[in-house]
C-alpha positions in Angstrom: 142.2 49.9 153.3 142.5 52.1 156.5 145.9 52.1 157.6 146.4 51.9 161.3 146.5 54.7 164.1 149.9 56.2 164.3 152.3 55.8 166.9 154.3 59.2 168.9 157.0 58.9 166.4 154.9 59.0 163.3 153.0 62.1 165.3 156.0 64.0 165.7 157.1 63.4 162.0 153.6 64.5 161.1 154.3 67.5 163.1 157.5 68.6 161.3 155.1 67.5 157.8 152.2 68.5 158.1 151.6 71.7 160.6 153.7 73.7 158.9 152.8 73.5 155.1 149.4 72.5 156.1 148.5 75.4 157.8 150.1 77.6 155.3 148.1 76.5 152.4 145.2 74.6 153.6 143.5 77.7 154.8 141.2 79.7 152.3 142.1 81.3 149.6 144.6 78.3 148.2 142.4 76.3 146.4 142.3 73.8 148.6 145.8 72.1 147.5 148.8 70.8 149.1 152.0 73.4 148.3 155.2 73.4 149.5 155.9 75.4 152.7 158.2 78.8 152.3 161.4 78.9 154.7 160.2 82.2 156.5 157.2 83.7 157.7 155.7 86.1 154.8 156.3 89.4 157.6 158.1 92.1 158.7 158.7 94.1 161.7 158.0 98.0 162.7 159.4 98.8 166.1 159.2 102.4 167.2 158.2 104.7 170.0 154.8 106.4 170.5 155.7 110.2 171.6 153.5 114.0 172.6 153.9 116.2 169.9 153.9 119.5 171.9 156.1 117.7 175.0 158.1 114.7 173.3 157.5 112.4 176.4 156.5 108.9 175.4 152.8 108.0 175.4 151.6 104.8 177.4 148.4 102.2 176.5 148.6 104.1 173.0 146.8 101.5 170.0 148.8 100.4 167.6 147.2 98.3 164.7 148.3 97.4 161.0 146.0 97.0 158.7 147.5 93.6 157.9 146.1 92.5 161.1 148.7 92.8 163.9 148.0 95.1 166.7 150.1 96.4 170.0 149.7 98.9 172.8 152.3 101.1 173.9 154.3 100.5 176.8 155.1 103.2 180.0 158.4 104.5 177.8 156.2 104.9 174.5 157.6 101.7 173.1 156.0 98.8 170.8 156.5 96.2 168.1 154.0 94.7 166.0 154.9 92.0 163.2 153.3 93.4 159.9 152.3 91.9 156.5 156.0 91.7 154.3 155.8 93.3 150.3 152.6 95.0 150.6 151.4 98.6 151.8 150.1 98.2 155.2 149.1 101.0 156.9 149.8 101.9 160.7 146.9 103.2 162.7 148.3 105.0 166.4 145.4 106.3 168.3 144.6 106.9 172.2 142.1 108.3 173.6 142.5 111.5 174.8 144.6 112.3 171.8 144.6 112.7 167.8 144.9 109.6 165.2 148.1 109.8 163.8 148.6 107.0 160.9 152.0 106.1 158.9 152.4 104.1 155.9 155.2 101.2 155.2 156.3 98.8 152.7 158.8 96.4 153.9 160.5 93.1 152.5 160.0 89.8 154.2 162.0 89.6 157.9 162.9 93.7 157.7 162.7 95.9 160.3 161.7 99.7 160.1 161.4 102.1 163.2 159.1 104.6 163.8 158.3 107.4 165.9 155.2 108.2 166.1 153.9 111.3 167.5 150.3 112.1 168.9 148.5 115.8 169.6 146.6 116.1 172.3 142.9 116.5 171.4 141.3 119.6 171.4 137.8 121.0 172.5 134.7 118.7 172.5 131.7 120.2 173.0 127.9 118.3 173.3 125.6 119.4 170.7 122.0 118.4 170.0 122.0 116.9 166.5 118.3 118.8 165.6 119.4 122.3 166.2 123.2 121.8 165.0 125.8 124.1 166.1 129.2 125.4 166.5 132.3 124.4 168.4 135.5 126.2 168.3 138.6 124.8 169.9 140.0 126.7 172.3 143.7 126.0 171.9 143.9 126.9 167.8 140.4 128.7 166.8 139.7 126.0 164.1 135.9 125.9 164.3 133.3 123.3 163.0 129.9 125.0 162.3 127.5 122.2 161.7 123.4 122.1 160.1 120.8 120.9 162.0 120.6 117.2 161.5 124.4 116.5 160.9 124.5 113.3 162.3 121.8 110.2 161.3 121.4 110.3 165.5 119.1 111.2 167.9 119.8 113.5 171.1 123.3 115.2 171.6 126.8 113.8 170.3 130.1 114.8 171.1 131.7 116.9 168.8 135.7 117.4 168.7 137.7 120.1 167.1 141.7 119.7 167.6 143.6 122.5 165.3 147.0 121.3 164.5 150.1 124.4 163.4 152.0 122.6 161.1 155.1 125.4 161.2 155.8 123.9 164.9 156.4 120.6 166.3 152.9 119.6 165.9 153.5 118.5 162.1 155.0 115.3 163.3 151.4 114.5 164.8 149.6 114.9 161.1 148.6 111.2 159.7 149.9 109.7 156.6 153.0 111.7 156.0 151.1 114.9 153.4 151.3 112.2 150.9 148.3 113.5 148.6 146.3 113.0 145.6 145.2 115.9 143.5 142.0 116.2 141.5 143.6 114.6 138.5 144.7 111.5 140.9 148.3 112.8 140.7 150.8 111.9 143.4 151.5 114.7 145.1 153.1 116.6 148.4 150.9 119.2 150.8 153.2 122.7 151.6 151.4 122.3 155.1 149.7 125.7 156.1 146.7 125.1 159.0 144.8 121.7 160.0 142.2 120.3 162.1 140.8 117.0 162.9 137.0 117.2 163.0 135.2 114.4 164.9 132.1 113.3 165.8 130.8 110.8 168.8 128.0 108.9 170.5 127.6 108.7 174.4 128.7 104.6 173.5 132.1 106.2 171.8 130.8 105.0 168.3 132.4 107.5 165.9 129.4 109.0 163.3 130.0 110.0 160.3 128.0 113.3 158.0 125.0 112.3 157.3 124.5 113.4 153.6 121.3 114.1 154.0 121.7 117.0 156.1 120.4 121.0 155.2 123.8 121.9 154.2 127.0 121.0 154.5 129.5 121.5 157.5 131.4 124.7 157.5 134.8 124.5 159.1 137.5 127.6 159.9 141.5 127.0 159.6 143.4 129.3 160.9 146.7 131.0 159.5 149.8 130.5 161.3 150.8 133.7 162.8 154.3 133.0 160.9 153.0 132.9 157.5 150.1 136.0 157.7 150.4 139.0 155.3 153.0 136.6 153.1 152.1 136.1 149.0 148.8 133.5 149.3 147.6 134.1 152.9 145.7 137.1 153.0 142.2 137.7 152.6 140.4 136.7 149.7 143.0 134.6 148.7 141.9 131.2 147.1 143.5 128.4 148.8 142.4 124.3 148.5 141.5 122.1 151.6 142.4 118.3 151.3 140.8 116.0 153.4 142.6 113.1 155.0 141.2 109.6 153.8 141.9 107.0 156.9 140.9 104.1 155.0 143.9 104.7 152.0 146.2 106.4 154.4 146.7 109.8 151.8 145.5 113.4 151.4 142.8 113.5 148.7 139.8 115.3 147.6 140.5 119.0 147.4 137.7 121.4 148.1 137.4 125.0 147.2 138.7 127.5 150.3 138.7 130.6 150.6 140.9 132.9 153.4 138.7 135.4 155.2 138.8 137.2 158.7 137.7 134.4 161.4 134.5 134.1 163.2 136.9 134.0 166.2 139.5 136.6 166.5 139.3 138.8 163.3 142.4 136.8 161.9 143.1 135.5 158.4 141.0 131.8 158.3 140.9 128.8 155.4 137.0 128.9 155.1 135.2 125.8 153.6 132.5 123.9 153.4 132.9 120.2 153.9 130.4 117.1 153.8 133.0 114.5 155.3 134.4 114.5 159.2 138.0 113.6 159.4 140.9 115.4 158.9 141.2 118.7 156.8 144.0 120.7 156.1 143.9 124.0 154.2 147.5 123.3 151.9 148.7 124.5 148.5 149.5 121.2 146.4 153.4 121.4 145.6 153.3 119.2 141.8 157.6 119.7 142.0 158.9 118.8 144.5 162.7 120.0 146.4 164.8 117.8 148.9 167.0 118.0 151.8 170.3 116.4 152.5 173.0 116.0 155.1 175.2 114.3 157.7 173.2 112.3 160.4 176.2 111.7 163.1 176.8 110.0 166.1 179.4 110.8 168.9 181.0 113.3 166.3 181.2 110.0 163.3 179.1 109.6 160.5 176.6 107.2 161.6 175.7 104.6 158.4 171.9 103.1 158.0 170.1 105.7 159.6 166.3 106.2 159.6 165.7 109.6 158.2 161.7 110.6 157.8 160.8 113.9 156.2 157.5 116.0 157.3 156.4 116.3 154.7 158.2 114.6 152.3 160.1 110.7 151.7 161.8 108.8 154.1 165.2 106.5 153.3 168.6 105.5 154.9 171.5 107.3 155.6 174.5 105.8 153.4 178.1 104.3 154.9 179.2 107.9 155.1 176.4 108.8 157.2 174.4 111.3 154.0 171.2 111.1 153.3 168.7 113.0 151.0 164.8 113.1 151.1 162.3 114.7 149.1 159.7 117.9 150.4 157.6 120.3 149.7 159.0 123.1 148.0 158.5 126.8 150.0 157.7 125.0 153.0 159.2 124.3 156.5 160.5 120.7 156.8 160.8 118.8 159.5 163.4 116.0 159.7 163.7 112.7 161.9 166.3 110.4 162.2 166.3 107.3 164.2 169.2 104.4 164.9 169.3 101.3 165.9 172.0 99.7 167.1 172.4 96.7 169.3 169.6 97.2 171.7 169.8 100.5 171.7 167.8 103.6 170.2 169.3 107.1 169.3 166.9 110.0 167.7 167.7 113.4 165.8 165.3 115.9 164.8 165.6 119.4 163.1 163.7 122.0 160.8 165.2 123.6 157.7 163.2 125.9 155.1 162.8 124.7 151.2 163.1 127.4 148.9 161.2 127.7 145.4 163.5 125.7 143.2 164.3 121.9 143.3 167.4 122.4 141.9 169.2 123.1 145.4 168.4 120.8 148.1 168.3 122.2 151.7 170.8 121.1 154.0 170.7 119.9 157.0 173.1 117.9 159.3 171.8 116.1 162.2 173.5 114.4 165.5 172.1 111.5 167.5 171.2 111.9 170.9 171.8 109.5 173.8 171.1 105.6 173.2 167.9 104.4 174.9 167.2 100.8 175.3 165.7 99.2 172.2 163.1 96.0 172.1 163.2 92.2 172.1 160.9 90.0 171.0 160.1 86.8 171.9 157.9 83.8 170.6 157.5 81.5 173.6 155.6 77.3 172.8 154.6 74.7 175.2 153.7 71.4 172.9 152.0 68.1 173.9 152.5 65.4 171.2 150.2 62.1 171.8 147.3 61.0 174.0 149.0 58.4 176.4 152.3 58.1 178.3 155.1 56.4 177.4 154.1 57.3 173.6 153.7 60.9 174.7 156.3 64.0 173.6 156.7 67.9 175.2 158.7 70.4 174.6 159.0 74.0 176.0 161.1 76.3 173.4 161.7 80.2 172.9 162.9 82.7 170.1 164.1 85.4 171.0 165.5 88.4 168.5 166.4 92.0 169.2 166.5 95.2 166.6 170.1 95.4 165.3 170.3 97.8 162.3 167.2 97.9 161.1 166.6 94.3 161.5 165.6 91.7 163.8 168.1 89.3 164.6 168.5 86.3 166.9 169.6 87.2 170.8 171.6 84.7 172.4 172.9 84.4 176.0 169.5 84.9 177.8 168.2 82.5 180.5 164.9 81.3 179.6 163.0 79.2 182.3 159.5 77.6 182.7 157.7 77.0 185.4 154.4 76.4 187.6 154.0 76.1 191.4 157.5 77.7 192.2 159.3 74.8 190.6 161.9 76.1 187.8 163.2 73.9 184.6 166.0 76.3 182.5 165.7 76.1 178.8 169.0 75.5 177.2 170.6 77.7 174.4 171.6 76.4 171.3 173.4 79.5 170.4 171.4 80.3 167.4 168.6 82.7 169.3 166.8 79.3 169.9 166.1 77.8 173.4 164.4 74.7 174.2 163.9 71.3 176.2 162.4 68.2 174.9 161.0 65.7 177.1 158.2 63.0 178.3 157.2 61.7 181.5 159.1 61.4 184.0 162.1 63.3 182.9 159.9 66.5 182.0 156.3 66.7 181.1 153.6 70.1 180.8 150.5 68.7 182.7 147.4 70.0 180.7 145.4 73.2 182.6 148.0 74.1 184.5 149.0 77.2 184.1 152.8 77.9 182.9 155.2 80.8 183.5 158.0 81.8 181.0 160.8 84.2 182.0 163.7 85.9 180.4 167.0 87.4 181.5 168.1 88.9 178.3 171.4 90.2 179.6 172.7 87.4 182.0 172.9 89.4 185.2 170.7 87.9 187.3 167.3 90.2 186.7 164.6 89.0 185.1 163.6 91.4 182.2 160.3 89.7 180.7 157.5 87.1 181.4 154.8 85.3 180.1 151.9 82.8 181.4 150.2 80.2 179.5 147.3 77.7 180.8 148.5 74.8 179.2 146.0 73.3 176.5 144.7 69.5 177.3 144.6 67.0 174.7 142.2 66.3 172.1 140.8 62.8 171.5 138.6 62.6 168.7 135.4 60.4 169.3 133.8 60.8 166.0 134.0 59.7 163.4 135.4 56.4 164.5 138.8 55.1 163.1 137.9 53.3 160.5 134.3 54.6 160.2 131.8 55.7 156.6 130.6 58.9 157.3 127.6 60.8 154.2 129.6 64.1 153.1 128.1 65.9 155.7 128.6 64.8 159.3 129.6 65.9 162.7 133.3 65.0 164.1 133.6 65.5 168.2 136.2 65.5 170.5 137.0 65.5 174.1 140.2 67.5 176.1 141.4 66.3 179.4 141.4 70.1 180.0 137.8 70.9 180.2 138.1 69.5 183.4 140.5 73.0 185.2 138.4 75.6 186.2 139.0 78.3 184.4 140.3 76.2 181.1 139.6 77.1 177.6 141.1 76.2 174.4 140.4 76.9 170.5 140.7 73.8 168.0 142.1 73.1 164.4 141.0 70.7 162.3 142.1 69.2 159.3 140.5 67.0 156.9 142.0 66.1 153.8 142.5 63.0 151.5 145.6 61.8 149.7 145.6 64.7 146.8 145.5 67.5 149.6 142.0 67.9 149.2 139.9 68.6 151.6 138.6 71.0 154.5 139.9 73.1 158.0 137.7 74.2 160.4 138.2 76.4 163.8 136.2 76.3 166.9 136.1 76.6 170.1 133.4 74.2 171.1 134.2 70.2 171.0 132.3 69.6 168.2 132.0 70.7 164.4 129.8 69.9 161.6 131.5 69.1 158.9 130.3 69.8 155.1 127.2 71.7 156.0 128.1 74.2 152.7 128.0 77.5 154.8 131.2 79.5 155.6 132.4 80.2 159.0 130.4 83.0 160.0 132.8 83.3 163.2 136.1 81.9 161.8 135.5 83.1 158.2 137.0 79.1 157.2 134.3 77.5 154.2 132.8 74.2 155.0 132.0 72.4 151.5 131.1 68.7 151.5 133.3 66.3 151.2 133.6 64.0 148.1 133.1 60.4 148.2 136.8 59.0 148.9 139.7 57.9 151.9 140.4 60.6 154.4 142.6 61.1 157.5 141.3 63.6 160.1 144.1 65.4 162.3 142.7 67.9 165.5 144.7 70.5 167.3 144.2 72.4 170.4 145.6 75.3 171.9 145.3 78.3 174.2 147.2 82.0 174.2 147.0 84.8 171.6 147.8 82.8 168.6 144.7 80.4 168.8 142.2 83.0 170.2 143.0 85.2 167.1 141.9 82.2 165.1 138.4 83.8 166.4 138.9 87.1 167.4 141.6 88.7 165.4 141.6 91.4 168.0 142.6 89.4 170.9 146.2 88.7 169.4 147.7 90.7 171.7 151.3 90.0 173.5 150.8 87.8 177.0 154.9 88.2 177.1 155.6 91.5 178.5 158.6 93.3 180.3 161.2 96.3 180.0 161.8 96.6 176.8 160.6 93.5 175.3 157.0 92.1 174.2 156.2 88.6 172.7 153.7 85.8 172.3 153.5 82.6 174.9 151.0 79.7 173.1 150.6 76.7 173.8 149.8 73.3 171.4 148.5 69.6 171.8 148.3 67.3 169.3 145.1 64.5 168.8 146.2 60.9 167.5 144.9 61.6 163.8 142.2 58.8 162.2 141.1 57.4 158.9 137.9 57.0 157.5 136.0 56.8 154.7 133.5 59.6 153.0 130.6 57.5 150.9 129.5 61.3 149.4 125.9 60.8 150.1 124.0 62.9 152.1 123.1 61.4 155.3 119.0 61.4 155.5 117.2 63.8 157.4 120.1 66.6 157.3 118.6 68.6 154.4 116.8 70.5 157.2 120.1 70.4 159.4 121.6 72.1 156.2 118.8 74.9 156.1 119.3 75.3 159.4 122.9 76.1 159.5 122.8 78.5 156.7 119.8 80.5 158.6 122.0 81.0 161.4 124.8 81.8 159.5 122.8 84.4 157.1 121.5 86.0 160.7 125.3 86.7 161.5 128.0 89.3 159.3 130.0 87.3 157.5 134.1 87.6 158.1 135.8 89.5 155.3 138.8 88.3 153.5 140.9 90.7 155.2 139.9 88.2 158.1 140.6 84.8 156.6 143.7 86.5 155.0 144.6 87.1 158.9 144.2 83.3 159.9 146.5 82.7 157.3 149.3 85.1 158.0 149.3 84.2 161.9 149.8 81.0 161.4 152.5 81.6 159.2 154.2 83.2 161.8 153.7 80.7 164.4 154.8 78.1 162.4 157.8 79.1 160.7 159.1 80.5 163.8 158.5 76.8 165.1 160.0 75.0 162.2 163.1 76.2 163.1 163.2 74.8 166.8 161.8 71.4 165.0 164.8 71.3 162.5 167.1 71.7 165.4 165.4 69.3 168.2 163.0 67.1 167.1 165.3 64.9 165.2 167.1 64.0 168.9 163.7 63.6 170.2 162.5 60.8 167.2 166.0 59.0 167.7 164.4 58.3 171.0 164.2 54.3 172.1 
């Protein structure tokens, strides 16, 4: 029997139900079953600054991106915050244009917070050179050359080619990617005793970055040269053997030693690492160190040991100073170390940085003690929702809500105190506080309603002093109404469900939709789109959303739709656009909004409908003509969604229930 449609209060409860472990565990990759929802989102948080090497001044419209999937962009005092992937390695990628890739790697537990700073060389010499002849390009601020064969490249015409010699005995180490984390021949951990390094790379006029072609004449030779504080010392001179590791992006480590020699340079006469090289990416001429030494010391603020402290070696480990402010990190043995530390307290940053030498022997660590500077602001973030529940007034439901959290000791916790309104057309509605980092208003015609297409404002006074710090717009997203299949209706296992949205109708209006299909077990199928229709069982993956699409088994179904605008439903087809809409000083966040579809009931008879066999061939043609997404892309849907909805569980737990107790 098909039960009946639902009424609001049944939609809200399905709301609180079924979003949240639905979307968790309904998307690929969990067999398709019903599980029970965690409390939190599976993430953590890295907040940090983006800075010049050579000057220290923050970098603006820097990239940040995890390989997790999250992604930022540096603000104008070097700041961001991106939300990465919790108990896993996840590697941060920080690049800009007119500047080197610098990369970090963390490995955080669920809801933590680590801070970075992240600092960025200025590129060196590029140089157009026609890929039949080859050629040689020198940079002009460090005389690391690249001497490349004729045909490097699989290109035609000229490319750009771009040499950036890094020092590692100055302040430039803090620009080198992945920490000198390295693996040696045998695939032994390892650290790099950092001696010279350049970052080869190679470009079309389009920006495309090209890699060595291997079938070239010969391979690449490249020139590191020798600091002039470590020439004529034991290992540096000429005709000393010395290995060159190349940097591996991808894996975030030094790997891959190749056989260098030092010799006089092409350039100047002086001592060079000379190699030949059949990869482009970083290089770095650096004796492997198998043992490795450690520094230790006092990290201090205003003259007082200052507890649970960042502290990052270069190169070497990172960790936290303890309650009496020590700390101790391992390093490269006979190498100069540099060392960072980083606080955060309240809202508020405070750096350190030194150099000390490691001697020969780890039995004595180096010391040195370090003392924070002046506080700088630190970051909030901020996860804004505007929800429609139900298709027609009175049975209808809204609710505007914010979280908001700031960096407190390494992690994020809630802020409370702000003023958080909403508004459109220069009328204002203030969010209250509940005191727990949560703010929010729940409503219905007349008392307070979010009419669909408009376009919403959110703003934020974080402190209470009349300023607004941070703001956010939103169109928000109509309501679906499903028109097929019918309530009630018998649909073959493949079929096409369709919708309309009251929103279509705004210039300017577009929305992304979820769908769910599943029968009483919790099998069934999801499906993303942004058109207003979707076929249903066709048997060919998502070529765009990366979701699969099998045909449904003959039994009783209920269908639920969701629509939605902002970054959190336009990542569900372009991972790349989830990017923050809620920007201001010192804070950055996500404004979304949600509408929910009256869900329906029908029946699957399991037989193919006739004449869709060539429907079927059809669809898989088209999807066979497109790349398919990889699971690092599904795996994306997943964790976004887990962010969006755990974050609004806990607004539901504390303001739903008064909204269901309605009359």
């Amino acid at each position: 029997m098909i039960p009946s449609r639902p009424t609001a209060s049944v939609l809200l409860s399905l709301l609180a139900l079924f979003l949240v472990p639905f979307l968790l565990f309904m998307l690929p990759g969990c067999g398709g079953k019903s599980a029970t929802a965690p409390s939190t989102a599976a993430f953590a948080t890295v907040s940090g600054v983006v800075r010049d090497a050579v000057s220290g001044t923050p970098i603006q419209g820097a990239s940040v991106k995890a390989s997790s999937g999250a992604s930022g962009t540096s603000g104008a005092d070097g700041r961001f915050t991106i939300n990465v992937g919790s108990d896993q390695r996840v590697r941060i990628d920080v690049t800009r244009a007119d500047y080197s890739l610098n990369q970090a790697v963390v490995q955080l537990a669920r809801n933590k917070t680590q801070t970075l700073t992240v600092s960025l060389i200025p590129a060196g010499t590029t140089t157009s050179v026609a890929v039949t002849a080859g050629g040689k390009v020198t940079d002009a601020g460090s005389s690391a050359t690249l001497s490349l064969p004729a045909g490097f490249v699989a290109a035609s015409g000229s490319v750009n080619v771009r040499v950036t010699g890094l020092d590692p005995t100055t302040n430039q180490v803090k620009a080198l990617p992945g920490g000198l984390d390295a693996v040696d021949a045998n695939g032994h951990a390892i650290y790099l005793k950092p001696v010279s390094f350049a970052e080869y790379t190679v470009t079309d006029g389009a920006g495309n970055v090209l890699q060595f072609n291997p079938s070239a004449s010969s391979g690449a030779n490249i020139e590191l040269p020798i600091p002039a504080s470590l020439r004529g010392q034991p290992g540096y001179q000429n005709g000393d053997p010395i290995e060159c590791y190349v940097y591996d992006t991808a894996d975030g480590k030094w790997k891959t030693p190749v056989p260098g020699t030092i010799g006089p340079s092409s350039v100047d006469g002086q001592p060079a690492i000379k190699a030949t090289i059949f990869h482009l990416s970083w290089y770095g001429g650096a004796p492997a160190a198998a043992e490795t030494g450690c520094v230790q010391g006092t990290v201090k603020v205003d003259g007082s040991p200052a507890a649970n402290v960042d502290v990052e070696a270069f190169p070497g480990s990172s960790t936290r100073t303890d309650a009496q402010g020590h700390y101790q990190v391992e390093a490269a043995l006979n190498s100069v170390v540099r060392v960072d530390a980083t606080q955060v307290s309240g809202t508020q940053f405070r750096i350190a940085e030194g150099t000390v030498s490691v001697g020969a022997s780890a039995a004595i660590c180096a010391i040195l003690d370090l003392s924070l500077g002046a506080a700088t602001e630190g970051e909030y973030q901020v996860t804004g929702y505007l929800w429609h529940l139900g298709q027609t007034p009175p049975s209808t439901l809204d609710l505007a809500a914010a979280v908001i959290t700031v960096g407190v000791q390494g992690s994020q916790v809630p802020a409370t105190g702000a003023i958080v309104e909403i508004g459109t057309g220069g009328t204002w509605t203030t969010l209250p506080d509940d005191s727990s980092g949560s703010y929010g208003l729940v409503g219905g015609p007349p008392t307070f309603s979010l009419a669909s297409g408009e376009v919403y404002t959110m703003r934020f006074d974080f402190d209470h002093n009349g300023t607004w710090d941070a703001s956010g717009q939103v169109r928000m997203s109509g309501v679906p109404a499903v028109t097929a299949p019918g309530h009630g209706a018998t649909v073959g296992r493949m079929f096409t469900a369709s919708w309309t949205d009251e929103g279509t109708a705004i210039p300017g209006y577009g929305a992304e939709y979820l769908g769910a299909i599943y029968d009483s077990t919790g099998g069934g199928t999801s499906f993303a789109t942004s058109s207003l229709s979707k076929v249903i069982g066709d048997g060919v993956t998502d070529p765009i959303s990366g979701l699969p699409n099998p045909p449904l088994p003959a039994g009783n179904y209920q269908m639920h739709l969701f629509g939605g605008t902002g970054p959190g439903w336009t990542a569900l087809l372009d991972p790349a656009s989830y990017v923050p809409n809620i920007t201001g000083t010192n804070a950055s966040g996500y404004l979304s909004s949600l509408s929910v579809a009256d869900s329906l009931s029908f029946v699957c008879s399991g037989a193919q409908s006739a004449g869709l066999a060539s429907q079927i061939s059809a669809t898989g043609a088209r999807a066979s003509a497109m790349p398919a997404r990889s699971s690092a892309a599904v795996q994306r849907v997943r964790e976004l969604y887990k962010r969006w909805t755990a974050a609004g569980k806990r607004f539901q737990q504390r303001r739903l229930e008064r909204a269901l107790a309605r009359p």
